[in-house]
C-alpha positions as CSV (number, residue, x, y, z in Angstrom):
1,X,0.0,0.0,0.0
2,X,1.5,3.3,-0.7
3,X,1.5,6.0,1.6
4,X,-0.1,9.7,0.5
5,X,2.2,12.3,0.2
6,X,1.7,16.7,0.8
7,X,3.9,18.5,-0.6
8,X,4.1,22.3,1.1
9,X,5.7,24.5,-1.4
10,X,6.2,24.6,-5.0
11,X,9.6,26.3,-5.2
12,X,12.7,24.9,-7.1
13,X,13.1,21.6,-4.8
14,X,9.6,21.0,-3.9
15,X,8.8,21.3,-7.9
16,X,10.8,23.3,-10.2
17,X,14.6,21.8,-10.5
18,X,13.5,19.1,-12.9
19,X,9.8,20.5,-14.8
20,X,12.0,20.4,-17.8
21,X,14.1,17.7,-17.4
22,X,13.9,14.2,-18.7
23,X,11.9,12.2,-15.9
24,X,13.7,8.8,-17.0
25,X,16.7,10.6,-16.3
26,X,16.5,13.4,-13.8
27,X,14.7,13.3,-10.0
28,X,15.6,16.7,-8.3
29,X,12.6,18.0,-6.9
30,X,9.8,16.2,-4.2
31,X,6.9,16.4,-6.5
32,X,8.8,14.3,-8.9
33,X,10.3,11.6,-6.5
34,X,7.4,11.2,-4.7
35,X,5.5,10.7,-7.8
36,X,7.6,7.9,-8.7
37,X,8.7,6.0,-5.8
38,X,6.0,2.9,-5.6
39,X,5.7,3.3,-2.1
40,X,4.1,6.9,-2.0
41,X,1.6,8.8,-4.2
42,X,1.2,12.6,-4.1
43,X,-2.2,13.4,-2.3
44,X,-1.6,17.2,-2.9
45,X,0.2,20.4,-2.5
46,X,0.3,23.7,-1.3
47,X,1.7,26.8,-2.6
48,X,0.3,30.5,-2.3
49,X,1.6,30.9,-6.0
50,X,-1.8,30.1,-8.1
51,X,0.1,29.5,-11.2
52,X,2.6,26.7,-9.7
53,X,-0.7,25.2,-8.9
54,X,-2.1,25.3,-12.0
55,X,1.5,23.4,-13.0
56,X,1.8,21.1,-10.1
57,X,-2.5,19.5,-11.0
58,X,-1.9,19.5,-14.5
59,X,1.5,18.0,-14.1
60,X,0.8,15.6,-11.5
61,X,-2.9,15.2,-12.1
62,X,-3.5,15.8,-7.9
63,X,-5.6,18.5,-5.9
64,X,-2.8,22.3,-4.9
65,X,-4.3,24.4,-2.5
66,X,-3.3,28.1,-1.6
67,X,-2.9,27.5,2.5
68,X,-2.1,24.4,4.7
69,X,-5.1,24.5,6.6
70,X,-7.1,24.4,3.1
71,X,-5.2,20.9,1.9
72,X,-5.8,19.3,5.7
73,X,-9.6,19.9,5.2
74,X,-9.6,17.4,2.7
75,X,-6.7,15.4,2.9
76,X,-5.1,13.2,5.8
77,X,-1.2,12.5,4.7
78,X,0.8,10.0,5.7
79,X,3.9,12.1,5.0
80,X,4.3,15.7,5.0
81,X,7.3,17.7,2.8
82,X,8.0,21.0,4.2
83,X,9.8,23.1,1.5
84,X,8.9,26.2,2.3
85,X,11.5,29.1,2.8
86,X,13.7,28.3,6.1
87,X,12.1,31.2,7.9
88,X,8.8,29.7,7.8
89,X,9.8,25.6,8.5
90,X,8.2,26.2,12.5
91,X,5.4,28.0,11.0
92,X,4.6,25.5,9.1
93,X,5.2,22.3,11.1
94,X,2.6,24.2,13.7
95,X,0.1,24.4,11.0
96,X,0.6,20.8,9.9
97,X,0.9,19.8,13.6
98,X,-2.5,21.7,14.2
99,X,-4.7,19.7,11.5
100,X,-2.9,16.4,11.3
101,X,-1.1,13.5,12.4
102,X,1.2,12.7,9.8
103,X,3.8,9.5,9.9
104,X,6.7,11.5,8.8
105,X,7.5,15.0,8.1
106,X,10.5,15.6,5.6
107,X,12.1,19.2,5.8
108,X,13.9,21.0,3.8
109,X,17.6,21.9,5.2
110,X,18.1,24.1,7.8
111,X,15.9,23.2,10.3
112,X,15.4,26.9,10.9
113,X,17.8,29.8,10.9
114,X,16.5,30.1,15.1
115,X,18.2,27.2,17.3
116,X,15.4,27.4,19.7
117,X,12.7,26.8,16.7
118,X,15.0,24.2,15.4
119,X,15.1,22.3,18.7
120,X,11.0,22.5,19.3
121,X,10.6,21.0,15.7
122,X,12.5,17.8,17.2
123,X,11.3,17.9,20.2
124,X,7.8,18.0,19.1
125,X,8.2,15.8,16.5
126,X,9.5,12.7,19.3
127,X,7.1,13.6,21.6
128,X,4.3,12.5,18.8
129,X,6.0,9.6,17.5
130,X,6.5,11.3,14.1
131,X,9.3,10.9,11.9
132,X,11.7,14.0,11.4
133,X,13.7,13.7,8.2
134,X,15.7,16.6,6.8
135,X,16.8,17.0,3.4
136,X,20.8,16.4,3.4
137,X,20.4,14.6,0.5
138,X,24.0,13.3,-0.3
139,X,23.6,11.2,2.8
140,X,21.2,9.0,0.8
141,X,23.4,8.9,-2.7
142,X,25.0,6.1,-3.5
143,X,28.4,7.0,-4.4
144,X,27.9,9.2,-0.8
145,X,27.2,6.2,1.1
146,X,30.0,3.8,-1.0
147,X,32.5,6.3,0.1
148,X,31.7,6.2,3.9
149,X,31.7,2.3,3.4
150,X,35.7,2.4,2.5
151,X,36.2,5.2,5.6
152,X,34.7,2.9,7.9
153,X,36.3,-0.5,6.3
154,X,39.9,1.0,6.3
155,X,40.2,1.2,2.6
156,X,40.1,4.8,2.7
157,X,42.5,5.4,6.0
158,X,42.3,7.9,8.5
159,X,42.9,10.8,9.5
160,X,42.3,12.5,6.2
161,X,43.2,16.3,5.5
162,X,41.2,18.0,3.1
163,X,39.4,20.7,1.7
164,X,35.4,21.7,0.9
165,X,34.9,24.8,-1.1
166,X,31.2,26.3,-0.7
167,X,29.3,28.9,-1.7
168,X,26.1,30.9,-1.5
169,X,26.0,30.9,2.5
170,X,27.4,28.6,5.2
171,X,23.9,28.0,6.8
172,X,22.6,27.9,3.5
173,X,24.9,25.5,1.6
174,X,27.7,24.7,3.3
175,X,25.6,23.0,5.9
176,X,25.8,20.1,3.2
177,X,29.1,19.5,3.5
178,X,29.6,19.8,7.6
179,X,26.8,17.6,7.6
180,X,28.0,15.5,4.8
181,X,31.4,15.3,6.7
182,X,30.0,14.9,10.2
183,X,28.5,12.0,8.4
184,X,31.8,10.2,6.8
185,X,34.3,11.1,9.3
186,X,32.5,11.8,12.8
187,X,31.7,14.2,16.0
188,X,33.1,17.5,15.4
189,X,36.0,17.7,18.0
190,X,37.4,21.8,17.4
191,X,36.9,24.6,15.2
192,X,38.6,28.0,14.0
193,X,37.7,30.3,11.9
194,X,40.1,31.4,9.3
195,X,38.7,34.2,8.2
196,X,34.6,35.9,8.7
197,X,34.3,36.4,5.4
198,X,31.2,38.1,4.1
199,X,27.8,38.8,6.0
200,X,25.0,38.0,3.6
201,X,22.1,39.2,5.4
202,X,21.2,38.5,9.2
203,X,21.0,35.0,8.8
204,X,24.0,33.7,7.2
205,X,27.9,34.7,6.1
206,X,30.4,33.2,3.9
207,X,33.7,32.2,6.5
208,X,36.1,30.2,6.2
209,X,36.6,27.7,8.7
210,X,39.2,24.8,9.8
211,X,36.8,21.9,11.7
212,X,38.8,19.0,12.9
213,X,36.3,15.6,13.3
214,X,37.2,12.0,14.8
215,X,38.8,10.8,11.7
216,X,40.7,14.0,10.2
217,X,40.5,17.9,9.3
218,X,38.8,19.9,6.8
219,X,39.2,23.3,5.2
220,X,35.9,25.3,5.0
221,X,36.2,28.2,2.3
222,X,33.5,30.4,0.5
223,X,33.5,31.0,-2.9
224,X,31.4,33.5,-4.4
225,X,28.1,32.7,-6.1
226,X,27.7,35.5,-7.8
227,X,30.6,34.5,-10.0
228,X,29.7,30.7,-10.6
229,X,28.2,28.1,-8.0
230,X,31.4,26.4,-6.5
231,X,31.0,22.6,-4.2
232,X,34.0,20.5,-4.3
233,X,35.4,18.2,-1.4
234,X,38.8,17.1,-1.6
235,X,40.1,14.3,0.8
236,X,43.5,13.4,1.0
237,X,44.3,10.0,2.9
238,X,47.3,7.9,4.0
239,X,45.6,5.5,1.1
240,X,44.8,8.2,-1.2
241,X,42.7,10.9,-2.7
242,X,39.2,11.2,-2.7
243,X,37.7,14.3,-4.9
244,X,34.1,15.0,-5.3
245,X,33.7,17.5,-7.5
246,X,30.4,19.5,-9.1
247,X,29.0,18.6,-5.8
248,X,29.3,15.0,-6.0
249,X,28.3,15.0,-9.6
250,X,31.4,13.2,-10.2
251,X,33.1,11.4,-7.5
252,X,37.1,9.8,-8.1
253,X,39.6,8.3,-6.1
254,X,43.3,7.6,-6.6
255,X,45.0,4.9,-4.6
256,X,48.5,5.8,-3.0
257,X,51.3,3.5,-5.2
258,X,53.4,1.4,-3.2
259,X,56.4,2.5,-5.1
260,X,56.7,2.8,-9.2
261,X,59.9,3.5,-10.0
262,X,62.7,3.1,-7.3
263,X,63.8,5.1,-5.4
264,X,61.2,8.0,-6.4
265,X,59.0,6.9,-3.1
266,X,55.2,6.8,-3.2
267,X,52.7,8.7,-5.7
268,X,48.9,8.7,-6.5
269,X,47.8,6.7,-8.8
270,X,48.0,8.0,-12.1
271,X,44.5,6.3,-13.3
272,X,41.4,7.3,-11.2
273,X,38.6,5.3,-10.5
274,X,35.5,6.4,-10.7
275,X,32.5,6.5,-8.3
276,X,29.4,6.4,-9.5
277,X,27.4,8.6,-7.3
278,X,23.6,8.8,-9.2
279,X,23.6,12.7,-8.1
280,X,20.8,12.9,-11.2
281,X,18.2,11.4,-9.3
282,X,19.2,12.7,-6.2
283,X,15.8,13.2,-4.8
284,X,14.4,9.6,-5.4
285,X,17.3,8.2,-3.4
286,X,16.0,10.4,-0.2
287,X,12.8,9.3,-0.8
288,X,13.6,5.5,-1.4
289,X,15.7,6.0,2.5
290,X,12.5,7.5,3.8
291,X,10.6,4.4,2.2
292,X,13.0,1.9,3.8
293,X,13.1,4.3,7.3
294,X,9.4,3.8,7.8
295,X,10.0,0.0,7.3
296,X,12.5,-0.4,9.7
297,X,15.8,-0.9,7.9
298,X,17.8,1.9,9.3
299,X,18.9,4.0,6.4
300,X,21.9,6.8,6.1
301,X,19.5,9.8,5.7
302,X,19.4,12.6,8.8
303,X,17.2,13.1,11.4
304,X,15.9,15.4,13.5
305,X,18.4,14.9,15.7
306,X,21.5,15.0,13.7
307,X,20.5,18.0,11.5
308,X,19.9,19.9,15.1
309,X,23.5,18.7,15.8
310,X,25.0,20.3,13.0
311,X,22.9,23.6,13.1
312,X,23.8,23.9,16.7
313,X,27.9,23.7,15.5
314,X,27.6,25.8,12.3
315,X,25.4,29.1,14.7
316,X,28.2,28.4,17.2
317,X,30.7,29.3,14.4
318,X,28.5,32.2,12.7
């Protein structure tokens, strides 16, 4: 039996990313993965836009309704996406909260920009029994999750040393990355900034950061949007080096040689081997761990909890 599906928002990753994209191909948005994932169905949506309505029924062939309250008069979801803008994600989960009981509620990334708010959507969430999920996507990737198999096996050794380049905010963006990181290489230990960098607005800045985890240190630095969109991760390991570049688009690594010619010492690899990550159907991935969550199996994606864990660190360094 699949479970029905509300989609709050109709912006570029509750909708938009992949209207024009081939669907055999491409699953950026919610509205799309949902749509396709055999375990879920898209009840409806809700957007104050009337024209990504319009889109969102003809497109999906479901019911969009201007206000949360609206949809919840009609429709009892199992899960609940909340992709509306950050500053409205309590709002929102008090509205949804209000008029429903839902099974799961999958947020968009940050939690909130307010750690208080951030904290009561948790806590509120346990206290109901309803799933938190929030939308770190990479976690749920393959290539993501194959590369935090060989950190954990040994095949990619620790402590690495490395470098993530970020831009369009820290809170904003960057977040994937710390949280990415948190992910592969465990519990923040320290942190320094390098340099402030920009202020945005009142919510985020651009700094650049040194964060040391269990298993090694990484490099934090903003690059500038404006100019081009800029998310690369480079690892470098006792075993080798790990790049993800086009953020995680494409995803190498390049074994340390034991020794070529003698007496030159070690060197990479010059051949790299490719990871296949499946960043083009990004989205469907999150959606298949939410699928497998609600079953029991105990995927990679974040929780509640985790995402709280890294908002707390990156406020604490903003």
């Amino acid at each position: 039996m699949s479970l029905g599906v509300l989609v709050v928002g109709l912006g570029q990753i509750g909708m938009g990313y992949d209207l024009e994209l081939d669907p055999d191909q491409y699953v950026h948005s919610h509205c799309r993965a949902f749509s396709q994932h055999p375990s879920f169905h898209l009840a409806a949506a809700v957007d104050p836009d009337s024209h990504r309505r319009e889109i969102f029924t003809r497109t999906f062939q479901a019911p969009a309704h201007a206000t949360v309250e609206a949809a919840l008069e009609q429709h009892q979801p199992a899960v609940v996406v909340i992709a509306t803008p950050t500053h409205l994600h309590k709002d929102t989960l008090e509205k949804i909260l209000a008029h429903s009981n839902p099974v799961a509620v999958l947020c968009e990334k940050p939690l909130s920009y307010d750690l208080e708010e951030a904290r009561w959507m948790v806590s509120v969430c346990a206290e109901k029994g309803i799933h938190l999920f929030v939308n770190y996507m990479r976690r749920s990737v393959p290539g993501f999750l194959e590369v935090k198999r060989r950190i954990d096996s040994g095949e990619i050794q620790t402590p690495v040393k490395g470098m993530a380049w970020y831009s369009k905010g820290f809170l904003h963006n960057g977040s994937h990355f710390v949280n990415l990181l948190e992910y592969w290489l465990g519990p923040v230990q320290r942190t320094s900034v390098i340099a402030k960098g920009r202020v945005l607005n009142q919510l985020d800045s651009e700094p650049d950061v040194w964060i040391e985890f269990e298993k090694g240190s990484v490099a934090f630095l903003a690059a500038w949007e404006e100019q081009f969109s800029h998310y690369t991760v480079e690892l470098l390991s006792p075993s080798g080096r790990l790049r993800c570049e086009r953020g995680g688009e494409t995803i190498s690594w390049q074994p340390a040689d034991t020794g070529d010619i003698a007496g030159s010492g070690h060197s990479l690899s010059t051949t790299a081997e490719i990871i296949e990550s499946d960043m083009a159907r990004y989205q469907w991935h999150v959606i298949n761990q939410i699928s497998e969550s609600l079953e029991g199996r105990g995927p990679a994606i974040c929780g509640g909890e985790e995402a709280l864990v890294t908002l707390g660190l990156m406020k604490s360094i903003i």
